[in-house]
N, C-alpha and C positions, 0 to 999 in steps of 0.2 A: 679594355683594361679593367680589372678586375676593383672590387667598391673596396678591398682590404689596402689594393696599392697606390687608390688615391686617396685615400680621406686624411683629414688633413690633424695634425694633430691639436690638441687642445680646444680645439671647435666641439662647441657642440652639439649634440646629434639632433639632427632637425634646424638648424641655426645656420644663415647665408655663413661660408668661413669667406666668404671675401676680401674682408679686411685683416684677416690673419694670413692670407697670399699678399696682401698688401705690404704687412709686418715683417715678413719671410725678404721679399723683396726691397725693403727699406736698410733690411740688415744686413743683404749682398753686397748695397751699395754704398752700404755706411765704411765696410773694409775695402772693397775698389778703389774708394777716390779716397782714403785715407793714406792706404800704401801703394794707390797706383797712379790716378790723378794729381791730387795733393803731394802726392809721395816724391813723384817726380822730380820738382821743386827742389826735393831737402835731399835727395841722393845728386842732383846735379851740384847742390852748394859742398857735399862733403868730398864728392870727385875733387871737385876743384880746394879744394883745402889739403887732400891727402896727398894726391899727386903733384896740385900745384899746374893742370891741365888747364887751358883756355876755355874763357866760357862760351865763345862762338864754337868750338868743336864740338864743346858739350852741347851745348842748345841744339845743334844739328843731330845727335843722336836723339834726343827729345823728340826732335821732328818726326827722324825717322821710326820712334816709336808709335807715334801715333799716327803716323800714315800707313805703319803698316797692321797698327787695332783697327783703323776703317777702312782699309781696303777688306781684312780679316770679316767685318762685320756682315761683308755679302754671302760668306760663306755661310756666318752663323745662321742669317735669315733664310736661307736654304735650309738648312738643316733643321730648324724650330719647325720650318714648316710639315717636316715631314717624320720627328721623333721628339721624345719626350725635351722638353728645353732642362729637366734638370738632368742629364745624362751632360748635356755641356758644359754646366755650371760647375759637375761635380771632377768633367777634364779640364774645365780652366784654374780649378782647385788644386789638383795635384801640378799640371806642369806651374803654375805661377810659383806656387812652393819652392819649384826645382829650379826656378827662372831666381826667385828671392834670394837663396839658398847662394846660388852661385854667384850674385852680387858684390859678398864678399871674398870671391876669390880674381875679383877682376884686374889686372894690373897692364892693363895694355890698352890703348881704346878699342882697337876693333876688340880684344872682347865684349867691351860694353856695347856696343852696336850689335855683337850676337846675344847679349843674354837679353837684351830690350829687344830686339825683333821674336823672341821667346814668350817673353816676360809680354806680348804685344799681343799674341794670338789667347794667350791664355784672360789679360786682362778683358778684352772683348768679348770669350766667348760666356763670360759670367759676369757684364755689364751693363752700359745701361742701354743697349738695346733688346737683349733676353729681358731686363728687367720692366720696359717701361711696355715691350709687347707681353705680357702677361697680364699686367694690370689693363690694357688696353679692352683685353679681353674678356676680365671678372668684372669690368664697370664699363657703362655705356652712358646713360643718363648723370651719374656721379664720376664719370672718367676725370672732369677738370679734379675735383678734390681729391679724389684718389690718385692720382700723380704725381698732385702736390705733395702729399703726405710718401708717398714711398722715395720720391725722387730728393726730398731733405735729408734721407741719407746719405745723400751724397757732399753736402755741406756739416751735415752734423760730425761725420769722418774727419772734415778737417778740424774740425772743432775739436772734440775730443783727442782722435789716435795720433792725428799727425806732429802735433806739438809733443806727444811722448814719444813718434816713433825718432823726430832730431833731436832728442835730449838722451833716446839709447844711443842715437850713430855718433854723438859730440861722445857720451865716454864711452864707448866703447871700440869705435871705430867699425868702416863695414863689413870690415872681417870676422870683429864679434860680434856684431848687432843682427847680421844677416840669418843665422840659423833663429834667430827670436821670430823675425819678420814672416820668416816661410810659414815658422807653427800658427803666431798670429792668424795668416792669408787663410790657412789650410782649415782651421779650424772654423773660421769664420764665414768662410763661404762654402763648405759642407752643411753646416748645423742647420741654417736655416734652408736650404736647398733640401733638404730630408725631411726636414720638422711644419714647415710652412709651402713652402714653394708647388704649386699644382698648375699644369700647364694651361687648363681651362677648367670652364664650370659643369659643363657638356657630360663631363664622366663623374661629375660628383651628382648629376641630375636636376642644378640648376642652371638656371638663365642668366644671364649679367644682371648685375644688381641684386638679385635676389629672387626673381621670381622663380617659380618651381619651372622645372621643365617638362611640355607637354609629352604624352606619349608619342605622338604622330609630329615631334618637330623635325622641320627638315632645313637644315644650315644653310642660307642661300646669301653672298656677297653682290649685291647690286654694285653698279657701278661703269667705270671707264677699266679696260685692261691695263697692266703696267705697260705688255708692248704698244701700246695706242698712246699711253700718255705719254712716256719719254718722249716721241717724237713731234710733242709740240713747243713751242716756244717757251710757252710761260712755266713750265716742271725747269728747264735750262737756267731760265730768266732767276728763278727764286731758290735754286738749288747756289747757283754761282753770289748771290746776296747773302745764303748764308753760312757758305761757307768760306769767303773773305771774312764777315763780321765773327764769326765763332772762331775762325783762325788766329785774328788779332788777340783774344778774349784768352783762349788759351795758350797762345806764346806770352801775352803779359802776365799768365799765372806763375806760370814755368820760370819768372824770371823775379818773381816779388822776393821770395828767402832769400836770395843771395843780394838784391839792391836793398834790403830793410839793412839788414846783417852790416854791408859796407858803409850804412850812414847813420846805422846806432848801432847797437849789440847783438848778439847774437841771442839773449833773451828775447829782446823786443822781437828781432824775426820770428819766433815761434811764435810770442802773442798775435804777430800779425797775421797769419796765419790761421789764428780761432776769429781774429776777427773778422778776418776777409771771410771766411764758413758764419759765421751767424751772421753777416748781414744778406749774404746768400739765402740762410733760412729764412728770417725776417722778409724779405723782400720775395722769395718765394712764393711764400703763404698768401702774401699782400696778394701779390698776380695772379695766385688763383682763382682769384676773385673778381679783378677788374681788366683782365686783361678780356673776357667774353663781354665787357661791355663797351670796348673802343672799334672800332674800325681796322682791323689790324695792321693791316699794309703801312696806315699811317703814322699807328703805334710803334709798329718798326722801325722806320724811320725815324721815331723822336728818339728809339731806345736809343737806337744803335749811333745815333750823333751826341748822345751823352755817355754812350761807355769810349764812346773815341776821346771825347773831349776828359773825365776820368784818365785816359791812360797819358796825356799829354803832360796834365796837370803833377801826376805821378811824377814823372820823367826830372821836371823842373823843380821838384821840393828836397828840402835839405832838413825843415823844421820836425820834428816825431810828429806834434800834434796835427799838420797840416796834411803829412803824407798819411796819418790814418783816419782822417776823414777826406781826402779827396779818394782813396782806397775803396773807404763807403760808398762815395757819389758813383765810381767806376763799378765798383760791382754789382750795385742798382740796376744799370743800363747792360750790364753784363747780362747778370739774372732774370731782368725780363727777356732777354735775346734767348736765353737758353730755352725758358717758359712761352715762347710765343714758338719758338722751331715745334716743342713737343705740342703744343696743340694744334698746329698745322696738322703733324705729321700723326699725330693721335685718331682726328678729326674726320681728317677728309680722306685721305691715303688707307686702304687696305695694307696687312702686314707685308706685301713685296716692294711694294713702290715704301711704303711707310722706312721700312728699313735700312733700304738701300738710298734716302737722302740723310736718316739719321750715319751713314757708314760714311758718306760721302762730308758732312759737315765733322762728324768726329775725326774724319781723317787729315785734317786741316787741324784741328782741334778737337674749339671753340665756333664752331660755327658764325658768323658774320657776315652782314648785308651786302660789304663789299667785295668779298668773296668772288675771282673772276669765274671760277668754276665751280659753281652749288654741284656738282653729284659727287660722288667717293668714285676713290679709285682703288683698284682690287689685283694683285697678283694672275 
């Protein structure tokens, strides 16, 4: 590929651009989980407001949205591997548009179950598996911090978009808010996908991290194969942990707008909303720090019985003040579960095997001593 069609813009010349593929990718996924994770949430609360549809029917197209973005996700790792990732970023752009688009012409459920199995393939293929395999790639020694920092787009989204995109769909309804939403998507995950987003370092001439690349390097993936590793137990063992625990985490997202809404205002739900995104951020940042200093297996374990215990405590509040700090406590244990999956799967796993359990836990929803398996595993 030629040096005019990758270089990166605003980088400059001679300077690692790492952290501007980093920036690129922080801003894909700033509008993903604002109008498509988070989003989720405030189009199922308006369903059910406009139609007056049940929220068990609704929930199960939710479902079916995201089980069919991570089954979708096997494909896209297939295809990263073998053509530019922003060629997909820039078709998850146009169909989500058209998936947005037709949101507001939905008046039937099975429409909504086809424009979300849409709205599904396209979410995914310009999410946060294209995004966290990129960065994977530009950082090796600084991978933990570089994750960090791209993958808070994805909280900062709800921070920010999503509390304005349920304050467009309350007046204007989704019939009028929907053509806002597609330009929003469209704009938003094009610009940086052109402007920032580089599939690797390899053709800009450096190394991860920054080192220059030598003339005589030759790419070499040590490791266990994917066919070799799925057929052991413990890939099963820790695939099924977490994508039970990621599933819980995201059907309790999917369901916060509408139980805030029912037991305050429909203001408060939207604050809740930025709040449940920056203690994400917050706690983010925090894990990217301490979570290479625990033993992780065990780490997991304390997460993942504190964002259970979070979502119980949720269930049972009626008080504002209490439901948005047990909210806090739950998305703590949430957010480290998200942050210990991606440095599994950052870490040890090559981009095939790495992919295809991020597809498998989204479809539902650091190296260490204890580690049952010290080598990497590789496509």
């Amino acid at each position: 590929m030629p040096q005019a069609e990758t270089r990166v813009y605003f980088a400059k010349s001679g300077k690692f651009p790492g952290w501007w593929v980093v920036t690129g990718c922080f801003i894909v996924l700033f509008f993903g989980s604002s109008l498509g994770f988070y989003g989720m949430g405030v189009y199922l609360n308006a369903f059910s407001k406009e139609f007056g549809w049940k929220i068990s029917s609704l929930s199960i197209a939710t479902t079916f949205f995201f089980l069919i973005g991570g089954l979708w996700n096997m494909v896209v790792a297939r295809v990263m591997a073998k053509y530019d990732v922003r060629y997909l970023i820039y078709a998850g752009a146009v169909v989500g548009a058209g998936s947005l688009y037709m949101l507001g012409h939905v008046t039937q459920k099975w429409h909504l179950f086809a424009v979300y199995a849409v709205f599904a393939v396209a979410w995914s293929s310009s999410g946060l598996t294209a995004a966290t395999t990129v960065v994977t790639r530009w950082f090796h020694v600084g991978r933990a911090s570089a994750i960090a920092a791209a993958s808070s787009g994805l909280s900062v989204g709800g921070i920010v978009l999503t509390p304005f995109v349920k304050k467009l769909i309350d007046a204007q309804h989704m019939s009028g808010a929907s053509k806002w939403l597609a330009l929003i998507w469209l704009i938003g995950m094009v610009t940086p996908a052109y402007l920032f987003i580089r599939p690797d370092p390899h053709a800009l001439n450096w190394m991860p991290d920054g080192e220059p690349k030598p003339d005589d390097h030759v790419i070499d993936l040590p490791g266990t194969p994917m066919a070799v590793a799925i057929k052991t137990k413990f890939f099963w063992v820790v695939t099924g942990g977490y994508v039970l625990v990621m599933g819980a985490q995201v059907g309790a997202i999917q369901q916060i707008v509408k139980l805030v809404e029912e037991r305050t205002t429909a203001g408060t739900a939207a604050l809740a909303t930025s709040v449940l995104s920056g203690a994400s951020v917050v706690f983010r940042l925090i894990g990217g720090r301490i979570i290479p200093k625990f033993p992780l297996a065990k780490f997991m374990v304390f997460i993942a019985a504190l964002q259970g215990t979070g979502i119980i405590l949720i269930g049972q509040m009626e008080n504002t003040i209490l439901l948005f700090l047990y909210r806090v406590v739950w998305r703590h244990g949430g957010q480290r579960t998200h942050d210990a999956v991606t440095a599994h799967r950052a870490t040890f796993w090559r981009e095939g095997l790495r992919t295809y359990l991020c597809s498998l836990t989204t479809g539902v929803s650091h190296r260490h001593r204890n580690w049952p398996h010290s080598h990497w595993f590789h496509s």
